[in-house]
Residue frames as a rotation matrix with the C-alpha (Angstrom) as fourth column:
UNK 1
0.581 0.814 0.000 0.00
0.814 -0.581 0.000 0.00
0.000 0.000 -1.000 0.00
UNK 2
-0.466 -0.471 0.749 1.17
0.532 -0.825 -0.188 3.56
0.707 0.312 0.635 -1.21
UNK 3
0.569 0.777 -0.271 0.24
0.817 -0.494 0.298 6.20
0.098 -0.391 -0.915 1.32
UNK 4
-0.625 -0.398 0.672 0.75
0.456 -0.884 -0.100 9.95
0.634 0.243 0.734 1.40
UNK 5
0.050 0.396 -0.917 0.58
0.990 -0.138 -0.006 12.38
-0.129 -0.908 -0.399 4.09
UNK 6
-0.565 -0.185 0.804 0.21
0.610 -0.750 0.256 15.78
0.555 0.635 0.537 2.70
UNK 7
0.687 0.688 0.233 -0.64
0.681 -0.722 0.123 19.51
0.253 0.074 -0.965 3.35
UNK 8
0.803 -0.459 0.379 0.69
-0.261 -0.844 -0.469 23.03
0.535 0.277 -0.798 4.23
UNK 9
-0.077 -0.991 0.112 3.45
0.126 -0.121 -0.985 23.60
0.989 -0.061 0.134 6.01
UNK 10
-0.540 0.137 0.830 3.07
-0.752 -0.522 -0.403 23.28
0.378 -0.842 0.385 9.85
UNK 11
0.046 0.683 -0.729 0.30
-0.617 0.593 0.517 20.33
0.785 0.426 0.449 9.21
UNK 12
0.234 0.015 0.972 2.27
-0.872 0.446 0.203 18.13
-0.430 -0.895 0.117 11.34
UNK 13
0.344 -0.340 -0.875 3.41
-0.808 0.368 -0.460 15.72
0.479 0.865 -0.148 8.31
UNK 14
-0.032 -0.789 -0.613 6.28
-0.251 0.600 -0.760 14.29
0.967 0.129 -0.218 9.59
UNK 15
-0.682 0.172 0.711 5.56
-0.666 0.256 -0.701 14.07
-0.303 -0.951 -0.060 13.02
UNK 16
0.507 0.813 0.285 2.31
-0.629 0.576 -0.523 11.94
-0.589 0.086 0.803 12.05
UNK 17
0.825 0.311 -0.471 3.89
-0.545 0.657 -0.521 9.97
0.148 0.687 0.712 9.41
UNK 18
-0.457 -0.878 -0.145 7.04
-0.669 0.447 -0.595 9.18
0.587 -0.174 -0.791 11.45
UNK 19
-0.465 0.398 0.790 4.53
-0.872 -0.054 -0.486 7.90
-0.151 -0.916 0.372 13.87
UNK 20
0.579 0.785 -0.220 2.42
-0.723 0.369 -0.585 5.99
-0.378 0.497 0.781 11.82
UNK 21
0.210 -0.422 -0.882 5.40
-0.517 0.718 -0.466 3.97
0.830 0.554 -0.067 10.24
UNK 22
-0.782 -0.546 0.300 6.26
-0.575 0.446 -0.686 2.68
0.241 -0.709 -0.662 13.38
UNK 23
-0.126 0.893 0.432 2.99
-0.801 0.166 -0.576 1.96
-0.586 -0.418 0.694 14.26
UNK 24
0.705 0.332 -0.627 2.48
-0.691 0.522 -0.500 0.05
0.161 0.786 0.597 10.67
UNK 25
-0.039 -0.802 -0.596 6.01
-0.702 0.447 -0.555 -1.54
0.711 0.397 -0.580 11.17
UNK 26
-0.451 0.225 0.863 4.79
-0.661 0.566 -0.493 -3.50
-0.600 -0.793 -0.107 14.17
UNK 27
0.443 0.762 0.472 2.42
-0.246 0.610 -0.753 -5.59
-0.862 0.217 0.458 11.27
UNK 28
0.778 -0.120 0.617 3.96
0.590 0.479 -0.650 -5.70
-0.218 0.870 0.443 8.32
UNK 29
0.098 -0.971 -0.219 7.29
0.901 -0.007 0.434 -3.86
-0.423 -0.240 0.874 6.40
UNK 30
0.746 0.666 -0.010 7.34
0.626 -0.706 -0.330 -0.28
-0.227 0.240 -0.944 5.99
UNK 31
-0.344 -0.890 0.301 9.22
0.930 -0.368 -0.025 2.21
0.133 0.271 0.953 4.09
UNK 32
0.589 0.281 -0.757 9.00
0.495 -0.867 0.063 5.96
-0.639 -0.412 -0.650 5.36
UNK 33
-0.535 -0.684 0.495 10.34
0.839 -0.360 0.409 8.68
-0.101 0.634 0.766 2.67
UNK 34
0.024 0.265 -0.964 9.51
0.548 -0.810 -0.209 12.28
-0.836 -0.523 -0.165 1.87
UNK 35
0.480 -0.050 0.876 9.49
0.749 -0.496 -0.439 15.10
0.457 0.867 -0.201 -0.69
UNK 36
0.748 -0.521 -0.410 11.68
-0.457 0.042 -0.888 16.73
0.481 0.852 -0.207 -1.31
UNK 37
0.243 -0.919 0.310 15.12
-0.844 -0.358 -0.399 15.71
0.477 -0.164 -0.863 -0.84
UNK 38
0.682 -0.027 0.730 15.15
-0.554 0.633 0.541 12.09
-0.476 -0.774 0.417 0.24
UNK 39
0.548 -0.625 0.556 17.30
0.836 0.386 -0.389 11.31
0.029 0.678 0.735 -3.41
UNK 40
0.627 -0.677 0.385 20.28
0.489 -0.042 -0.871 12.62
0.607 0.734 0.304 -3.68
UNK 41
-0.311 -0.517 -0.797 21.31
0.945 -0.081 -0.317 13.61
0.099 -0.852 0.514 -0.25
UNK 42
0.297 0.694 -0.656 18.85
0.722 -0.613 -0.321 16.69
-0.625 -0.378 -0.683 -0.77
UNK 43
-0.682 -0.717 -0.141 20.43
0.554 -0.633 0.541 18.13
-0.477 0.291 0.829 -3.35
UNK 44
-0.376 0.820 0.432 17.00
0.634 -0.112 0.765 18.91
0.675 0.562 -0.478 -5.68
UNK 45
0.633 0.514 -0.580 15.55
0.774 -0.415 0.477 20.51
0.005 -0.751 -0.660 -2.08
UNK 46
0.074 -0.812 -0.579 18.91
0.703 -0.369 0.608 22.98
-0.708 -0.452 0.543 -2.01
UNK 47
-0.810 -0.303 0.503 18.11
0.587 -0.406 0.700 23.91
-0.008 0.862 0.507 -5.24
UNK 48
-0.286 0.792 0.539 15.18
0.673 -0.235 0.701 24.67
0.682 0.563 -0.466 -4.84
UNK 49
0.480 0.044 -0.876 15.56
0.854 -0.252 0.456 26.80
-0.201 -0.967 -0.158 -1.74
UNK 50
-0.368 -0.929 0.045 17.44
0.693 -0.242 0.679 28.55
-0.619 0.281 0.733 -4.08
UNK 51
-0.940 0.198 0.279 15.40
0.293 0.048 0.955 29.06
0.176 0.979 -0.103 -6.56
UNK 52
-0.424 0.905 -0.034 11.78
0.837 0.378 -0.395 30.02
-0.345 -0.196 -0.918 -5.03
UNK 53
-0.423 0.183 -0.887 11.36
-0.393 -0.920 -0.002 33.32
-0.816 0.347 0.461 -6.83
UNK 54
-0.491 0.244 -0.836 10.73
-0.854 -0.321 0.408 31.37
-0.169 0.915 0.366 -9.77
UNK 55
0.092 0.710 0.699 7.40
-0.597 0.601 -0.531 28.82
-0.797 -0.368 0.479 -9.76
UNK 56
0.713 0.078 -0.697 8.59
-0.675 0.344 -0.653 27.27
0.188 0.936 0.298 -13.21
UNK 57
-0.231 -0.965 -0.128 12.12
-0.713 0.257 -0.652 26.22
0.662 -0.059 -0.747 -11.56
UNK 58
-0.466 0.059 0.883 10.65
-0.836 0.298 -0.461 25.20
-0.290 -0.953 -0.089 -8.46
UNK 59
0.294 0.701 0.650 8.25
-0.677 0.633 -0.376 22.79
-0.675 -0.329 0.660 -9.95
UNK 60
0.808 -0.255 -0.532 10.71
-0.302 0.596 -0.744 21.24
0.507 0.761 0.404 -12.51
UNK 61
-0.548 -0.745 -0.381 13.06
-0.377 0.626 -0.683 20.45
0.747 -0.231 -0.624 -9.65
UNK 62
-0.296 0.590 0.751 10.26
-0.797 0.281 -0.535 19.14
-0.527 -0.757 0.387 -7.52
UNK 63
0.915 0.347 -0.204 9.47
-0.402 0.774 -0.489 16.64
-0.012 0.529 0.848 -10.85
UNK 64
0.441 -0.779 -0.445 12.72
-0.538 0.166 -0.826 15.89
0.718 0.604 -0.346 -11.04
UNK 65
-0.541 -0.347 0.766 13.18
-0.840 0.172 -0.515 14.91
0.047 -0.922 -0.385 -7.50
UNK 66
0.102 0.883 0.457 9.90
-0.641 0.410 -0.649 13.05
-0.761 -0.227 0.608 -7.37
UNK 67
0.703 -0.106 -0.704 10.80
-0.488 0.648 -0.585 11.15
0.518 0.754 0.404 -11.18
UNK 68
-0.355 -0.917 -0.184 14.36
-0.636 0.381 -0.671 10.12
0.685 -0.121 -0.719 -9.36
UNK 69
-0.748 0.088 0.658 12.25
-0.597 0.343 -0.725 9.17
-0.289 -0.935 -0.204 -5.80
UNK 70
0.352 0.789 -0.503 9.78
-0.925 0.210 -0.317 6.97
-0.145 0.577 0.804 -7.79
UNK 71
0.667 -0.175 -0.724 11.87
-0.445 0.685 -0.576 4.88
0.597 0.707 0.379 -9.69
UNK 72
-0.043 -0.640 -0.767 14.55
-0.234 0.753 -0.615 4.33
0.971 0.153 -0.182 -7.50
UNK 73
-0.933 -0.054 0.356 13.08
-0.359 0.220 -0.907 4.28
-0.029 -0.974 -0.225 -3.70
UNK 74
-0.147 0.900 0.409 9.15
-0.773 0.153 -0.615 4.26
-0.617 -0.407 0.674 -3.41
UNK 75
0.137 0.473 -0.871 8.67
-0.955 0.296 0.011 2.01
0.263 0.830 0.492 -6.51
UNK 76
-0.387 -0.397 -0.832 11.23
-0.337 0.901 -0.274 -0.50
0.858 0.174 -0.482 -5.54
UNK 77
-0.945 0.048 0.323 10.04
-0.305 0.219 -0.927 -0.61
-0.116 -0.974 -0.192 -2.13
UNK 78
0.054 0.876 -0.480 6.71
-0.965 -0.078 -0.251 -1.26
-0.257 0.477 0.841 -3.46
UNK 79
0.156 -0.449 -0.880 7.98
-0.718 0.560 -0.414 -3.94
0.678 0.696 -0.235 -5.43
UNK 80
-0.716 -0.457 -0.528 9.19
-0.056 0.791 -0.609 -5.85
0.696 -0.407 -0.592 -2.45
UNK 81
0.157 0.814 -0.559 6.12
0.332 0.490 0.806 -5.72
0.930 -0.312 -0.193 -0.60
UNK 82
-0.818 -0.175 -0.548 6.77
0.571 -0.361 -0.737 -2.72
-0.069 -0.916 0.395 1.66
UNK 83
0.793 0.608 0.041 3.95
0.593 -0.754 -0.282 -0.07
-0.141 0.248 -0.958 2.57
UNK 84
-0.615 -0.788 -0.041 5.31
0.767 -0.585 -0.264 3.23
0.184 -0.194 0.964 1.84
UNK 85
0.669 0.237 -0.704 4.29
0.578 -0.762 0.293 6.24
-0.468 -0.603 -0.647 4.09
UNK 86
-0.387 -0.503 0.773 5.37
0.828 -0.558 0.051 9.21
0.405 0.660 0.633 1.69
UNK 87
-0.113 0.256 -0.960 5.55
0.473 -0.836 -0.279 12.93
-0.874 -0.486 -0.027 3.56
UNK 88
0.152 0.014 -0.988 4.36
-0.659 -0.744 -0.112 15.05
-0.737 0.668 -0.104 0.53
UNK 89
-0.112 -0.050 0.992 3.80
0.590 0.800 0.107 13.89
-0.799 0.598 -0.060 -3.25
UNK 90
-0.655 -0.197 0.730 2.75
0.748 -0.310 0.587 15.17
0.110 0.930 0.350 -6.67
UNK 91
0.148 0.871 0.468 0.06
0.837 -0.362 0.410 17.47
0.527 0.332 -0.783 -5.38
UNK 92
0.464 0.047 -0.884 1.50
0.461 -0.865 0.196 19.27
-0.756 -0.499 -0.423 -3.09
UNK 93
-0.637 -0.652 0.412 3.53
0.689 -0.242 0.683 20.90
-0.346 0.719 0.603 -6.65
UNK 94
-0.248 0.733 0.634 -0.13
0.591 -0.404 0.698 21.79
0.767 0.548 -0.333 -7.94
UNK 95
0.432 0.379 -0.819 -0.42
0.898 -0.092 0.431 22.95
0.088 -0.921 -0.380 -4.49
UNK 96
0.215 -0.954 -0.210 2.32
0.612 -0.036 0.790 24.82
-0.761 -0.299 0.576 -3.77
UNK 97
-0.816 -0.538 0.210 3.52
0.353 -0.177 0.919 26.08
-0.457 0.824 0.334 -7.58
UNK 98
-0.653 0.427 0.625 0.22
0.676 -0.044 0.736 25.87
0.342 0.903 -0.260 -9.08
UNK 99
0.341 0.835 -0.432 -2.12
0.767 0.018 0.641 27.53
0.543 -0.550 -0.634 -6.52
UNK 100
0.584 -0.467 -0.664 0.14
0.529 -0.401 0.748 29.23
-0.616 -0.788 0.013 -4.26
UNK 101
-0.255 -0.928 -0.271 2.30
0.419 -0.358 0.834 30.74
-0.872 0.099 0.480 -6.84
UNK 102
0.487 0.548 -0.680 0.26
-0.656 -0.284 -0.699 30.90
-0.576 0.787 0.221 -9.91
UNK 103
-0.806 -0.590 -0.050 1.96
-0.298 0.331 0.895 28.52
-0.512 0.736 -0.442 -12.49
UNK 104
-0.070 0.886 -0.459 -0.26
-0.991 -0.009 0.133 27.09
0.114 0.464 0.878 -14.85
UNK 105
0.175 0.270 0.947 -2.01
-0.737 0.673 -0.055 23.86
-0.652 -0.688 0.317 -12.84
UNK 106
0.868 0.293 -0.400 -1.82
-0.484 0.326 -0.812 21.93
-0.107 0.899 0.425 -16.61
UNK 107
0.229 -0.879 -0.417 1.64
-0.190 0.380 -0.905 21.95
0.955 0.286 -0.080 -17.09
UNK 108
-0.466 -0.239 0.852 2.03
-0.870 0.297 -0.393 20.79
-0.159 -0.924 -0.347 -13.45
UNK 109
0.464 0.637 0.616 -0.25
-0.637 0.723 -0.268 18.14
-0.616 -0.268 0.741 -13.87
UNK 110
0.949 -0.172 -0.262 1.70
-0.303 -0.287 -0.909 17.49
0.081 0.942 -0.325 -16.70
UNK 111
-0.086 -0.996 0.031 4.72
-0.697 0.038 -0.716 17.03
0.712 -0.083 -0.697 -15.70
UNK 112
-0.158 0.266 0.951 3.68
-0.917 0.319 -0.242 15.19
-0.367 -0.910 0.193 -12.43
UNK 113
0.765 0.500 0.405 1.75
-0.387 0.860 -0.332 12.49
-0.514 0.097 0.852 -14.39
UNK 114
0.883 -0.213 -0.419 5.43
-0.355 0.283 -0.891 12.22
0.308 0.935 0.174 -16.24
UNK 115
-0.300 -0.755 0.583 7.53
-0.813 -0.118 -0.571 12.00
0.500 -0.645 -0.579 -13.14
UNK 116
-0.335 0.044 0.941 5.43
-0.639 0.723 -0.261 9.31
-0.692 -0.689 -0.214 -11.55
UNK 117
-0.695 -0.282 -0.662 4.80
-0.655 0.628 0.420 6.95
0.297 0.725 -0.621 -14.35
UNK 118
0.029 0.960 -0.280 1.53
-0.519 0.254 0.816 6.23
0.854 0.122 0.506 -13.30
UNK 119
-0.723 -0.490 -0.488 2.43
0.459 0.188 -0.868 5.66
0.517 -0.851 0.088 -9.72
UNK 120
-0.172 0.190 0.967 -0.49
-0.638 -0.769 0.037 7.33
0.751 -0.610 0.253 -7.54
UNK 121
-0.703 0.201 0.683 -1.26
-0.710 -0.132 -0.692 6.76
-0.049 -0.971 0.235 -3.66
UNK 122
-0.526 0.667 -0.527 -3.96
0.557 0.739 0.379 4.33
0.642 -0.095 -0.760 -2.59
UNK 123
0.570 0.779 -0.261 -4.92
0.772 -0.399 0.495 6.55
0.281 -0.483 -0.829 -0.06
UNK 124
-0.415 -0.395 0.820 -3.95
0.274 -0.913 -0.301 10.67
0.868 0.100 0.487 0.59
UNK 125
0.563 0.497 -0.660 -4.69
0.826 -0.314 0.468 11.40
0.026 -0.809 -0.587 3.97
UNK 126
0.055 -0.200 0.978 -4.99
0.411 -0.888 -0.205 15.32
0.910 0.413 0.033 4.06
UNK 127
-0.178 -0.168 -0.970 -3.97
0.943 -0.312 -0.119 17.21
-0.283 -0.935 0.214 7.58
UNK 128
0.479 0.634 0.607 -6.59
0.511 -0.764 0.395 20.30
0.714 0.121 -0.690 7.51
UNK 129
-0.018 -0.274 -0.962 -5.08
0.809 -0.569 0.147 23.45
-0.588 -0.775 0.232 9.79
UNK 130
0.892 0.352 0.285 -5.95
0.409 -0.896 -0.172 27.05
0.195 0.270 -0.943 9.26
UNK 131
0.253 -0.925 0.284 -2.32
0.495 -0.128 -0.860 29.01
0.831 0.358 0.425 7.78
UNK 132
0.174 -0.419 0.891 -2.16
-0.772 -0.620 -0.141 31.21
0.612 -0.663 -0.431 11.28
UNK 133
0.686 -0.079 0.723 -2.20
-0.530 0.625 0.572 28.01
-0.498 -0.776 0.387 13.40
UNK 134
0.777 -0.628 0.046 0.23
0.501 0.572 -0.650 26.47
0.382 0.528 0.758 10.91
UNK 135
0.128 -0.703 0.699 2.79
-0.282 -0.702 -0.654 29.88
0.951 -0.114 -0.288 11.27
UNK 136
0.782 0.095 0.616 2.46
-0.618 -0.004 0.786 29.35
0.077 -0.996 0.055 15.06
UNK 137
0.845 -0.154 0.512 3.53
-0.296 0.663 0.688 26.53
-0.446 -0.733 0.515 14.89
UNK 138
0.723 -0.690 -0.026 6.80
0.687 0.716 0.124 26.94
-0.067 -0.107 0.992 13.06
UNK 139
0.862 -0.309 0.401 7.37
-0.333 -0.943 -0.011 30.01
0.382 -0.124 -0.916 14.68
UNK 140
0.698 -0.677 0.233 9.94
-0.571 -0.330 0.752 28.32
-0.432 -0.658 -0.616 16.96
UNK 141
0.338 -0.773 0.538 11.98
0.414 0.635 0.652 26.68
-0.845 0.003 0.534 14.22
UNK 142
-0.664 -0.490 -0.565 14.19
-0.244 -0.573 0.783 27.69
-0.707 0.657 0.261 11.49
UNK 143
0.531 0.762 -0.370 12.03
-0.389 -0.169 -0.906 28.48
-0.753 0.625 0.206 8.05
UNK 144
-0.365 -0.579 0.729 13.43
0.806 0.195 0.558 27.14
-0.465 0.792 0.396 4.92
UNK 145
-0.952 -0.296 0.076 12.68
0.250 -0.613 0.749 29.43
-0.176 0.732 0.658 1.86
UNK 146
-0.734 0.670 -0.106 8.93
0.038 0.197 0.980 28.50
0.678 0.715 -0.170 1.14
UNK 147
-0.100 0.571 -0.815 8.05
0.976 0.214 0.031 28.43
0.192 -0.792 -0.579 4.62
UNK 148
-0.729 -0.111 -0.675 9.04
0.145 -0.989 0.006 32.61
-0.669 -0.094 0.738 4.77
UNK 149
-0.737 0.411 0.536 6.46
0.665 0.300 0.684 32.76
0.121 0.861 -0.494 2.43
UNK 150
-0.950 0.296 0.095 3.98
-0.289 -0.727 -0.623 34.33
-0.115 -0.620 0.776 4.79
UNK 151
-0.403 0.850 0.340 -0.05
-0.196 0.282 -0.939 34.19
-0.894 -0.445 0.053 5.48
UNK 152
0.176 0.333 -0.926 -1.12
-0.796 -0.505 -0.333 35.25
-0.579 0.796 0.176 2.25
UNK 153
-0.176 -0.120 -0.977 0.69
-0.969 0.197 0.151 32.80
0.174 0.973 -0.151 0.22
UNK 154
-0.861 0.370 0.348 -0.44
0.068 0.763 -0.642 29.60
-0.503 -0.530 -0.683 3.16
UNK 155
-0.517 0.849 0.107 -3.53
-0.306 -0.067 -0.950 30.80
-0.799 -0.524 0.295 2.50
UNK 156
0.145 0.130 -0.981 -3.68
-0.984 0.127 -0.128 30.37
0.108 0.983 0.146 -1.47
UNK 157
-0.819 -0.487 -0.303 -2.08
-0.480 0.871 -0.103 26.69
0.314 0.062 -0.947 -0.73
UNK 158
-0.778 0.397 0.486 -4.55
-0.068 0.717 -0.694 25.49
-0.624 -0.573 -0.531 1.71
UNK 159
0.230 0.898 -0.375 -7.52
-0.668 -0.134 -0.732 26.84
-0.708 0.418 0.569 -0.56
UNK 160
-0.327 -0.389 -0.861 -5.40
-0.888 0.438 0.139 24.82
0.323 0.811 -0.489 -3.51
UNK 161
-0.968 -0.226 -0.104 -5.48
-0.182 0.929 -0.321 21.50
0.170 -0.292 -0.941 -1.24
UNK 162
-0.492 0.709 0.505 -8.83
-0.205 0.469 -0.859 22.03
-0.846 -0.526 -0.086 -0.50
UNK 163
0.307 0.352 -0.884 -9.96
-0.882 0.454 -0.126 21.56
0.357 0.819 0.450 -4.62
UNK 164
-0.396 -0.464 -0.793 -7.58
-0.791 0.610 0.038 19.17
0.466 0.642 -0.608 -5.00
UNK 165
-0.868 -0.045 0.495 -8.81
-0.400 0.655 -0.641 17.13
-0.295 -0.754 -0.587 -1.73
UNK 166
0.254 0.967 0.024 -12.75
-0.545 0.164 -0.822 17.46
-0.799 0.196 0.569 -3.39
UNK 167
0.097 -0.274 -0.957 -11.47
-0.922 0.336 -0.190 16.60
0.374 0.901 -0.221 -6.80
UNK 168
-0.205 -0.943 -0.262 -9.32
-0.727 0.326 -0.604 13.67
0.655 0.067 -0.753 -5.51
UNK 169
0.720 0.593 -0.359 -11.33
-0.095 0.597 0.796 12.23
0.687 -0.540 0.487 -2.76
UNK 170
-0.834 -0.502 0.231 -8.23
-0.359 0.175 -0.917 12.75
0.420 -0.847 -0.325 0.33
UNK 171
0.342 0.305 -0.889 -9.15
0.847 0.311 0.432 11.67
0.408 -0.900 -0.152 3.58
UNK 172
0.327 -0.166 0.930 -9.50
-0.211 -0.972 -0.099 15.03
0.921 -0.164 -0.353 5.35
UNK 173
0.468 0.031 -0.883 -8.29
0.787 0.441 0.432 14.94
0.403 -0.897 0.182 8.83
UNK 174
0.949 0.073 0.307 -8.08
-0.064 -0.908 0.415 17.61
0.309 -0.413 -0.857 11.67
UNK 175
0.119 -0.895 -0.429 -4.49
0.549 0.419 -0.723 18.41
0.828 -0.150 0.541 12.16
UNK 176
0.107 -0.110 0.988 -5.25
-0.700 -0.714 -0.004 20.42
0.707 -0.691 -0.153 14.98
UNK 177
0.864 0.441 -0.243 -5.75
-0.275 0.817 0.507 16.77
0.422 -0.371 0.827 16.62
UNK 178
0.254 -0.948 0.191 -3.07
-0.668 -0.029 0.743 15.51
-0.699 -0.317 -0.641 18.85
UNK 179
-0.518 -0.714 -0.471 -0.52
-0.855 0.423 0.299 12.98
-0.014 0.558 -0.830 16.65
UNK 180
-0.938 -0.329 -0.108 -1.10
-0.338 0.938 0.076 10.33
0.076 0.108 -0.991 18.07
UNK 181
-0.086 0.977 -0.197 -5.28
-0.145 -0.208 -0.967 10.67
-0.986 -0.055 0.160 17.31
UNK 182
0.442 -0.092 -0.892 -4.30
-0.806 -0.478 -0.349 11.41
-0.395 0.873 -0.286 14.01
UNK 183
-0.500 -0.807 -0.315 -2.65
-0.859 0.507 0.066 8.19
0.106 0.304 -0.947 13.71
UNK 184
-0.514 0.507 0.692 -5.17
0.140 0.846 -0.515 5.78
-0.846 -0.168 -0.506 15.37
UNK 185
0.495 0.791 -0.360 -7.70
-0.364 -0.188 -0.912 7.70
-0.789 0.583 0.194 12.70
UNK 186
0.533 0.264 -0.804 -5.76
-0.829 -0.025 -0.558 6.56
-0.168 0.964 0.206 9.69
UNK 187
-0.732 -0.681 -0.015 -4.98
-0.681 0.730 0.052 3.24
-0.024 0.049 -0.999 11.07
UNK 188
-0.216 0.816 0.536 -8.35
0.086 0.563 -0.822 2.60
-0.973 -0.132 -0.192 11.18
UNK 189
0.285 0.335 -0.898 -8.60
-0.759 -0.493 -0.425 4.02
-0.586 0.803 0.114 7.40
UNK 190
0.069 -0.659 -0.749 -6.19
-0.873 0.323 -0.365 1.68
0.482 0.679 -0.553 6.03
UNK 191
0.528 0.575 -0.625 -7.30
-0.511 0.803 0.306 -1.31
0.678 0.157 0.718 8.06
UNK 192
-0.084 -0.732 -0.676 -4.66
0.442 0.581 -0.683 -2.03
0.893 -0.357 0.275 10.59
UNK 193
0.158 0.239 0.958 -5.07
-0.703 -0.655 0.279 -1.56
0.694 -0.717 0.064 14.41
């Protein structure tokens, strides 16, 4: 099983989906990976920290990352009969780039559907949190580039995730919830408990 944990920044992502592999790895073998920057020792993520002035760059090293983290981590792991628990995927780009920045959502989609090679999720569980309770909460750590972003441009993202979540059928879930809530809920989703 392919799962993705996805929304803004602040969501609680990785804190839930570090959680959740453990949880899963008690039953069966799990592989835990991320966007960006889990290929190539992060080098794609550096660039693109680099690069966030321009929403064309960003989302063509976010496909690039995401073609490399396909083929040569989530797929194989797949392959051998691991789950994988992916922090971020191809929407958060349309998110993010297409929504949040303005690119045109097409040529994201576009690209995306050429980077994963028909690869999508079984199940997208979405972590819902209004963009001032997001900021809060990574007031007390360093920002990368995209996180300095500010309210304004949170706020374009979340409205982005919330199409994409109708469109797409996520699994919404309050991320105001503590973690480990958030975890029982999408161990019951996905059938393990």
């Amino acid at each position: 099983m392919f799962i993705v944990i996805d929304g803004i920044d602040g969501c609680g992502k990785s804190t839930v989906a570090s959680l959740l592999s453990k949880e899963i790895a008690k039953f069966r073998p799990v592989f835990h990976t991320f966007e960006p920057g889990h290929v190539r020792d992060g080098l794609y993520r550096k660039l693109i920290m680099e690069n966030v002035a321009n929403p064309y760059v960003v989302a063509a090293l976010f496909t690039v990352d995401r073609a490399e983290h396909v083929a040569k981590m989530i797929r194989p792991a797949l392959d051998e009969g691991q789950w994988v628990i992916c922090e971020r995927y191809a929407d958060s780009t349309l998110a993010y780039q297409g929504y949040g920045m303005g690119l045109d959502k097409d040529l994201i989609n576009r690209m995306n559907d050429e980077a994963v090679k028909g690869l999508w999720p079984d199940k997208i569980f979405y972590l819902d949190i209004q963009p001032r309770l997001a900021l809060a909460r990574l007031s007390s750590k360093d920002k990368d580039a995209l996180e300095q972003q500010g309210i304004e441009f949170l706020t374009r993202v979340r409205e982005g995730y919330e199409e994409i979540a109708k469109e797409k059928n996520y699994i919404r879930i309050d991320a105001t919830k503590s973690p480990n809530h958030i975890v029982k809920q999408i161990l019951e989703e996905v059938h393990i408990s």
